[in-house]
MARPADO-514800 format. One record per residue: residue number from 1; chain; x, y, z of N, C-alpha, C in turn. Coordinates in nm, 4 decimals, m for minus. Layout:
# MARPADO-514800
<r ronu="NUM" zado="A" n_east="X" n_north="Y" n_up="Z" ca_east="X" ca_north="Y" ca_up="Z" c_east="X" c_north="Y" c_up="Z"/>
...
# end
This chain:
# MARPADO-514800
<r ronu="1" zado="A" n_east="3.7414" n_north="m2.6415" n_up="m2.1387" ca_east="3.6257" ca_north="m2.5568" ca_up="m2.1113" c_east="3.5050" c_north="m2.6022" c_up="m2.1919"/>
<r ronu="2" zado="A" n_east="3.3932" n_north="m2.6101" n_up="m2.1688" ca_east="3.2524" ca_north="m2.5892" ca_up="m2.1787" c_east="3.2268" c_north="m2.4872" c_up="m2.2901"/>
<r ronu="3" zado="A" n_east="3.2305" n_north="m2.5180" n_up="m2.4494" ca_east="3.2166" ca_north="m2.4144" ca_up="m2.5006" c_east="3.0192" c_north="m2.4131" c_up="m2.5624"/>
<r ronu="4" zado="A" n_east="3.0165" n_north="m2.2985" n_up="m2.5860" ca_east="2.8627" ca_north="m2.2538" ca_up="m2.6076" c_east="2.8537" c_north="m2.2739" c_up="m2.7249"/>
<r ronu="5" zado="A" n_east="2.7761" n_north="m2.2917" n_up="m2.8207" ca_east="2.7767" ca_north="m2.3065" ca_up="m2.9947" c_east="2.6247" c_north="m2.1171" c_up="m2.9794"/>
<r ronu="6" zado="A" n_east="2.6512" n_north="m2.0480" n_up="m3.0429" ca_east="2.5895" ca_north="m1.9740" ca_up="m3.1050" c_east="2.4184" c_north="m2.0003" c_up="m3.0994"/>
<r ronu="7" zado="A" n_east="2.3322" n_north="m2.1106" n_up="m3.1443" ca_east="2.2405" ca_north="m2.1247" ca_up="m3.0819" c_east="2.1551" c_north="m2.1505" c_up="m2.9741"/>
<r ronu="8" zado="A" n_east="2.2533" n_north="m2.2244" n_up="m2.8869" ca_east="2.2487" ca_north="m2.1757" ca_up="m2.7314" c_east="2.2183" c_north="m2.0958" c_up="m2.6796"/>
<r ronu="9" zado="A" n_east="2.3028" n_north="m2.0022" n_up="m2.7278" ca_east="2.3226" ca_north="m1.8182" ca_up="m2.6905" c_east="2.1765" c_north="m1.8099" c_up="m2.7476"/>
<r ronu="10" zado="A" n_east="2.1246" n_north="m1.7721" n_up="m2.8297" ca_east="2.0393" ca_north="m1.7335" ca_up="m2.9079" c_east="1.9050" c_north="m1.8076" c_up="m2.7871"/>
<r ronu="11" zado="A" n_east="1.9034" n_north="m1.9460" n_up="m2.7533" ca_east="1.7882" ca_north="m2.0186" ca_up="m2.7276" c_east="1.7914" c_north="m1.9868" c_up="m2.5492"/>
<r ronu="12" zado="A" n_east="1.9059" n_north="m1.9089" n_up="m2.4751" ca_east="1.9099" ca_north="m1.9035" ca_up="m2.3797" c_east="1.8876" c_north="m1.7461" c_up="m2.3510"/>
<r ronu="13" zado="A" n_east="1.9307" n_north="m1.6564" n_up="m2.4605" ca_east="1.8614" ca_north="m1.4851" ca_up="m2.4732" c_east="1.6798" c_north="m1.5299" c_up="m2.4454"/>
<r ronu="14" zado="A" n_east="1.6450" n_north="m1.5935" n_up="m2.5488" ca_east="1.5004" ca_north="m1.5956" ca_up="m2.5110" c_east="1.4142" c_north="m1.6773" c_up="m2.4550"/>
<r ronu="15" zado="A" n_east="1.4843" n_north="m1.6949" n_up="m2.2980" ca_east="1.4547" ca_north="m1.7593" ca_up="m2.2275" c_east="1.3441" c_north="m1.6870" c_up="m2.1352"/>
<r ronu="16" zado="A" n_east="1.2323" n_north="m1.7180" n_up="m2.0794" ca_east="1.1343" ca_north="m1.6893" ca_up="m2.0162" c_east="1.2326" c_north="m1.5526" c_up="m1.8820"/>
<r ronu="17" zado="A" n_east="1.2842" n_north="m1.5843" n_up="m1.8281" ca_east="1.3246" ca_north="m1.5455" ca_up="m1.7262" c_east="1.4547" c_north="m1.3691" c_up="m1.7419"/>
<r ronu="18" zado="A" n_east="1.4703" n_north="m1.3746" n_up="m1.8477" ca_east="1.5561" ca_north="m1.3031" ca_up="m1.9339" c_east="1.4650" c_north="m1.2264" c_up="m1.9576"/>
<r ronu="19" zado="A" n_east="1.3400" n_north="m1.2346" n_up="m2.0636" ca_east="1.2453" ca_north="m1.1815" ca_up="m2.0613" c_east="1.1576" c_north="m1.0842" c_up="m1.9501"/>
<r ronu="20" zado="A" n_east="1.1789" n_north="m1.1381" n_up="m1.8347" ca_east="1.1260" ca_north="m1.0993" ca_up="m1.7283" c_east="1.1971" c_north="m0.9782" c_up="m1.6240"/>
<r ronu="21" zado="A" n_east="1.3187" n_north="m0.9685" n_up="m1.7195" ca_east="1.4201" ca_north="m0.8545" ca_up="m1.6571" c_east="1.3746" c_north="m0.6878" c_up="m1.6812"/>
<r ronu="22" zado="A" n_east="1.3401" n_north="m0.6341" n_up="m1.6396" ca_east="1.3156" ca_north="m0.5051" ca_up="m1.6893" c_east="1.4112" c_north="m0.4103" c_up="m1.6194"/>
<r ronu="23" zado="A" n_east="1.4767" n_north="m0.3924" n_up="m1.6817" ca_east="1.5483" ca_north="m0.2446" ca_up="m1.6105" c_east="1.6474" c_north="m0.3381" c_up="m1.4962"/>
<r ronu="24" zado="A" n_east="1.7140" n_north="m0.4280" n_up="m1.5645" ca_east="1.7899" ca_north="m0.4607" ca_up="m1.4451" c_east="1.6947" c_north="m0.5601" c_up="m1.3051"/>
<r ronu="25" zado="A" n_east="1.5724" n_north="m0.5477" n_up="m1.2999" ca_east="1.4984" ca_north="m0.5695" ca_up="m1.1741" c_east="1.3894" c_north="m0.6559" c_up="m1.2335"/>
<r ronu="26" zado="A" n_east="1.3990" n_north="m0.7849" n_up="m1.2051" ca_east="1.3299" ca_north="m0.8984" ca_up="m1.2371" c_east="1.1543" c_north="m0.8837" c_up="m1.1515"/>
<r ronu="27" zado="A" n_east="1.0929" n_north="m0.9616" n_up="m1.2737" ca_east="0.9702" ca_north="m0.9625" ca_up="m1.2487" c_east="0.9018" c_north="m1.0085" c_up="m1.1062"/>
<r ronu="28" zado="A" n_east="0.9979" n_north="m1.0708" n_up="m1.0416" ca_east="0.9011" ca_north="m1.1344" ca_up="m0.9070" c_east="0.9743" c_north="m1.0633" c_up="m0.8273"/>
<r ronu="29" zado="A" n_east="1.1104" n_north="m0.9928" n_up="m0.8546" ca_east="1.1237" ca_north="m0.8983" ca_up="m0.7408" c_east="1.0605" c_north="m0.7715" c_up="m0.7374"/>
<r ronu="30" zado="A" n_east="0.9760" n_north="m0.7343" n_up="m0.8225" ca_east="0.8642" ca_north="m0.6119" ca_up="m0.8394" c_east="0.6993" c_north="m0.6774" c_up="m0.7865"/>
<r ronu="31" zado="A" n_east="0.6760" n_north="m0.8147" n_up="m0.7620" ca_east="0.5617" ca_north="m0.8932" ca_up="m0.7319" c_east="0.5529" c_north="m0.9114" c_up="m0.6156"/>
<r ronu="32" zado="A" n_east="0.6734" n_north="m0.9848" n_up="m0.5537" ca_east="0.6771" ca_north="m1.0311" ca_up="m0.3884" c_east="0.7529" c_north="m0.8981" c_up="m0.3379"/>
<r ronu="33" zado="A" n_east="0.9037" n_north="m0.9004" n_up="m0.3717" ca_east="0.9481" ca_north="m0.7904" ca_up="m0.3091" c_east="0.9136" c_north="m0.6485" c_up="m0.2281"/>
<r ronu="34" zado="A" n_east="0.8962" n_north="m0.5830" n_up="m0.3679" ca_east="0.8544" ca_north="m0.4902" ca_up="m0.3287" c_east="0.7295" c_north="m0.4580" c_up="m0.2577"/>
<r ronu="35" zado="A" n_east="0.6196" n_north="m0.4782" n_up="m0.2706" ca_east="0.4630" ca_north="m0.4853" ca_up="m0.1975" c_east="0.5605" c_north="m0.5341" c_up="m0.0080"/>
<r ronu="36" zado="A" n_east="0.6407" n_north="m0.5933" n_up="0.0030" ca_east="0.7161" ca_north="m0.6281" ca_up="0.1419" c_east="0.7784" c_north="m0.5268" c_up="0.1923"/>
<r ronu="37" zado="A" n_east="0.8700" n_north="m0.4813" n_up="0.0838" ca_east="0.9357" ca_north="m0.3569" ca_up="0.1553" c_east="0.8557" c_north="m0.2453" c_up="0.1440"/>
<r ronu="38" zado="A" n_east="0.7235" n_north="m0.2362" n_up="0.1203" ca_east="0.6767" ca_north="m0.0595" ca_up="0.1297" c_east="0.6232" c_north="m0.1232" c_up="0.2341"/>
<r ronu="39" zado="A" n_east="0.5594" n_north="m0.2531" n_up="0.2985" ca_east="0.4842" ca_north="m0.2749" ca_up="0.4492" c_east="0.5522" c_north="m0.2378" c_up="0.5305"/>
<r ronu="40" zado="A" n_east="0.7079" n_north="m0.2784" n_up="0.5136" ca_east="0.8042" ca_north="m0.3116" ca_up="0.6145" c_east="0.8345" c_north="m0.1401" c_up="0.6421"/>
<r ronu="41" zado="A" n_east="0.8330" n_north="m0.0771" n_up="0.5307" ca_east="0.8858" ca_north="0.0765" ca_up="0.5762" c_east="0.7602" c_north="0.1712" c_up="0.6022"/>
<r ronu="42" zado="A" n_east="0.6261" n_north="0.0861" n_up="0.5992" ca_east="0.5498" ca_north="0.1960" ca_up="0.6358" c_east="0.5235" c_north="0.1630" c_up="0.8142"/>
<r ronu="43" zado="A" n_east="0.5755" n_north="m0.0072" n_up="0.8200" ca_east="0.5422" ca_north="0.0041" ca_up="1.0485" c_east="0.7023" c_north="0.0830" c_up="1.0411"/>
<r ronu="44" zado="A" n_east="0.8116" n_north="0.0711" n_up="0.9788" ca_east="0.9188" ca_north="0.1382" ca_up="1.0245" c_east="0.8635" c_north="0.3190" c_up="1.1172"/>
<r ronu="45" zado="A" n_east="0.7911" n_north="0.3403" n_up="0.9760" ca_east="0.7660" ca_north="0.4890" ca_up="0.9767" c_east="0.6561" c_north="0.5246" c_up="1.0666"/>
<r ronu="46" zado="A" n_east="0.5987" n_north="0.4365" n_up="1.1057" ca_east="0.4650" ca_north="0.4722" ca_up="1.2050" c_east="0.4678" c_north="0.4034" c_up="1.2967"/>
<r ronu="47" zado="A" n_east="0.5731" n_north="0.3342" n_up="1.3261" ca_east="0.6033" ca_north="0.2236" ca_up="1.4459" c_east="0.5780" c_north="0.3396" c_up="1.5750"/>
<r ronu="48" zado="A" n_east="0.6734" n_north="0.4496" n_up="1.6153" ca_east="0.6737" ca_north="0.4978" ca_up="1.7180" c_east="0.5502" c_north="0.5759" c_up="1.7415"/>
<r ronu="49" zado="A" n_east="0.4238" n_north="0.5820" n_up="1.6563" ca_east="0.2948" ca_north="0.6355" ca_up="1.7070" c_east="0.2087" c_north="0.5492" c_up="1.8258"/>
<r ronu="50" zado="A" n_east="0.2995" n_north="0.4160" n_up="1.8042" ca_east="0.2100" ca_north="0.3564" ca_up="1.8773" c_east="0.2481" c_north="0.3618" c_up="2.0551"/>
<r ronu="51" zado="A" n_east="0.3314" n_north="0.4899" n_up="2.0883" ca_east="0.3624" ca_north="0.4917" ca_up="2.1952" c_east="0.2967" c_north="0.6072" c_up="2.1993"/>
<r ronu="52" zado="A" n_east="0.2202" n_north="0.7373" n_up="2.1217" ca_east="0.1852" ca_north="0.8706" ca_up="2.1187" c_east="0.0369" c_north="0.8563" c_up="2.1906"/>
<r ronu="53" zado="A" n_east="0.0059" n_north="0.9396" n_up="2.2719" ca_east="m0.1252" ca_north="0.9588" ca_up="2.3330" c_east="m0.2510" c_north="1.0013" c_up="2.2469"/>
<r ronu="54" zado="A" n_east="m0.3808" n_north="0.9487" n_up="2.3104" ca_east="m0.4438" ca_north="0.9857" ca_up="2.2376" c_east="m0.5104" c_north="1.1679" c_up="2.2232"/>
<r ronu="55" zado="A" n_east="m0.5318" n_north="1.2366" n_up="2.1544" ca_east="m0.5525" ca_north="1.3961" ca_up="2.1882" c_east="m0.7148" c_north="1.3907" c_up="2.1396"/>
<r ronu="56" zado="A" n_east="m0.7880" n_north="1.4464" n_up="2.2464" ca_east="m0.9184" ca_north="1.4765" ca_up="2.2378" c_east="m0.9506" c_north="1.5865" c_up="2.1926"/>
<r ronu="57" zado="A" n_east="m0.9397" n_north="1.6565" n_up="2.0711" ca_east="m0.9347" ca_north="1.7651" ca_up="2.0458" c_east="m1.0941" c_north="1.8113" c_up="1.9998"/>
<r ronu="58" zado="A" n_east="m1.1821" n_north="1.7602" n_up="1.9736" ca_east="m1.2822" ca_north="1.8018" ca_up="1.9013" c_east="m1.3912" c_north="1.6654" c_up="1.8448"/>
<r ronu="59" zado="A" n_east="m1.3551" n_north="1.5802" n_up="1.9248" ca_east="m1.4443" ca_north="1.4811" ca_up="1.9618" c_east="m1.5371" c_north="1.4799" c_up="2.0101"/>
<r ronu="60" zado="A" n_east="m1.6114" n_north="1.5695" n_up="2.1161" ca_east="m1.7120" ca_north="1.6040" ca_up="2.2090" c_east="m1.8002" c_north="1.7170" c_up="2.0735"/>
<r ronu="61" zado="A" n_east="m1.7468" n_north="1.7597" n_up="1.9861" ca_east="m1.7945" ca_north="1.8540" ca_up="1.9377" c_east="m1.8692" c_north="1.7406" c_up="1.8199"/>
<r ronu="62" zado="A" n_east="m1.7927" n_north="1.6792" n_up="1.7413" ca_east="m1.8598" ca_north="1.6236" ca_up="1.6141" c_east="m1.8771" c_north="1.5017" c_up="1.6399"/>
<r ronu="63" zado="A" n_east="m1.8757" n_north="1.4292" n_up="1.7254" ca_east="m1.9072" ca_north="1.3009" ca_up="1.7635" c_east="m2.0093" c_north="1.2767" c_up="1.8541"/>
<r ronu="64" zado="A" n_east="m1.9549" n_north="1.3127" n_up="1.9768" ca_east="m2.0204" ca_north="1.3016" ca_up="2.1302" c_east="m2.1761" c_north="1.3482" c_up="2.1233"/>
<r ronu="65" zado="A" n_east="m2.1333" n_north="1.5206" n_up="2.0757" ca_east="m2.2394" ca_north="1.5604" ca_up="2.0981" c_east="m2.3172" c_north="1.6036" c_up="1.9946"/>
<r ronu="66" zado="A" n_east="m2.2767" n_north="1.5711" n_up="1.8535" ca_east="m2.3640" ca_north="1.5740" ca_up="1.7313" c_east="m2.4602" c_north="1.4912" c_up="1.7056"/>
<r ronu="67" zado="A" n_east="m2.6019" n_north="1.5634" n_up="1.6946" ca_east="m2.7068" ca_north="1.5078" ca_up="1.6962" c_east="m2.7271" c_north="1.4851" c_up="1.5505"/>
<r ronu="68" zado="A" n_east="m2.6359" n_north="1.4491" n_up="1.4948" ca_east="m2.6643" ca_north="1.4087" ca_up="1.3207" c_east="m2.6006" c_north="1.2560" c_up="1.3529"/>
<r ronu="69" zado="A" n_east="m2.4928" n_north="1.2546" n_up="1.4441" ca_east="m2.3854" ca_north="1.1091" ca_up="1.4418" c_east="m2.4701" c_north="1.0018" c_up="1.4917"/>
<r ronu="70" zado="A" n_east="m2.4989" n_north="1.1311" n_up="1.6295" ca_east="m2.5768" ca_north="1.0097" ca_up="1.7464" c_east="m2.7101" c_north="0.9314" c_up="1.7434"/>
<r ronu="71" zado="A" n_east="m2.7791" n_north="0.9842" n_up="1.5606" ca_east="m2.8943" ca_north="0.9473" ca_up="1.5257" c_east="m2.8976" c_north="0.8317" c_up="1.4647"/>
<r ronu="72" zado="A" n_east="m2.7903" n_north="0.7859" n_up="1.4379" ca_east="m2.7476" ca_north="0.6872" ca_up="1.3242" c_east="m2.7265" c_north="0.7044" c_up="1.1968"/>
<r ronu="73" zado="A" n_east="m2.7495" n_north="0.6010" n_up="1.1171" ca_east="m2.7359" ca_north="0.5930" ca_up="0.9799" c_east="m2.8911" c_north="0.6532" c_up="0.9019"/>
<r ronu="74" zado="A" n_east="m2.8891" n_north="0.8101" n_up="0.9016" ca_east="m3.0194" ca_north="0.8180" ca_up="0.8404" c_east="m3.0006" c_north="0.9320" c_up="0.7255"/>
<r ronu="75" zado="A" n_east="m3.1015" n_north="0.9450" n_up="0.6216" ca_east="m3.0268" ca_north="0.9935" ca_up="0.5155" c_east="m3.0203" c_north="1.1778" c_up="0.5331"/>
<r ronu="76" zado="A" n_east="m3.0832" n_north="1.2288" n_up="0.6498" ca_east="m3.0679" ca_north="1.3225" ca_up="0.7082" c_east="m2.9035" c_north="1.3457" c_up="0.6903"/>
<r ronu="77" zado="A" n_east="m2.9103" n_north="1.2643" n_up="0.7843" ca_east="m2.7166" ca_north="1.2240" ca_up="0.8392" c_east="m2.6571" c_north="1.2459" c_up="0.7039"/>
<r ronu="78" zado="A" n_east="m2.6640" n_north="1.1153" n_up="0.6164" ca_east="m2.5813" ca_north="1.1324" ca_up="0.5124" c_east="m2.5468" c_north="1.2757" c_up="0.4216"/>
<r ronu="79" zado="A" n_east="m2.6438" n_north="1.3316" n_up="0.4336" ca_east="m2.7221" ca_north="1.4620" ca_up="0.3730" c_east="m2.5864" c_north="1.5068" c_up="0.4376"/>
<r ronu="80" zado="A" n_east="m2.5967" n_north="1.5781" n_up="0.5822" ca_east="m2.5438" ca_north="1.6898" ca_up="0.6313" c_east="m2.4096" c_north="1.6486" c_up="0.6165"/>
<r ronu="81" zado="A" n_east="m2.3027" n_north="1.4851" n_up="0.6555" ca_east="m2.2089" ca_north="1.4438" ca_up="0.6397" c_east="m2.1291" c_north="1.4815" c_up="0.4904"/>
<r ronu="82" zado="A" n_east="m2.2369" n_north="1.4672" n_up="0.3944" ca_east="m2.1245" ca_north="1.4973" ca_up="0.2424" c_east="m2.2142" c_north="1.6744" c_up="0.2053"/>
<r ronu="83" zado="A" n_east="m2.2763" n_north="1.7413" n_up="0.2905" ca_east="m2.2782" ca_north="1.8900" ca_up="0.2523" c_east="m2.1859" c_north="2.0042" c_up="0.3898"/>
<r ronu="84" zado="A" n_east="m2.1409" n_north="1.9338" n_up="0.4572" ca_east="m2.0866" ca_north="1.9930" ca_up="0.6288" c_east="m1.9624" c_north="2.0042" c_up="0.5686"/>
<r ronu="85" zado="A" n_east="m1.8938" n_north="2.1396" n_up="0.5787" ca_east="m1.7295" ca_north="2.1242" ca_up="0.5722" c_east="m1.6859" c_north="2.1609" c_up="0.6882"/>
# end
């Protein structure tokens, strides 16, 4: 057998990558990994909206026919947009 001498151990504990373990869960699987699996489970989770209709509920009211929207970008507009609840 392949035996280890004691400073080995020691020079292979503080090895870059060892270091990089936190909690069991290594540094690039918290970098690449994860940021993948919250994409992957957020089309999981909203995948089937994209078969849901669209509902016109109150579009004609604050869009269509609001004469603050349909004026453009003016500071009127902005005014009533961040004082309108």
């Amino acid at each position: 057998m392949n035996e280890i001498n004691k400073p080995e151990l020691i020079e292979a504990a503080d090895s870059q990558p060892i270091k990089e373990m936190i909690g069991g869960v290594s540094a690039w699987f918290k970098v690449l990994w994860m940021p993948l699996l919250l994409i992957l489970g957020t089309f999981v989770v909203f995948w089937p909206v994209r078969k849901h209709g669209f509902i016109n509920l109150d579009d004609p009211d604050y869009v269509y026919s609001n004469r603050h929207v349909r004026s453009g970008l003016t500071m009127e507009g902005v005014n009533w947009a961040f004082s309108t609840t």
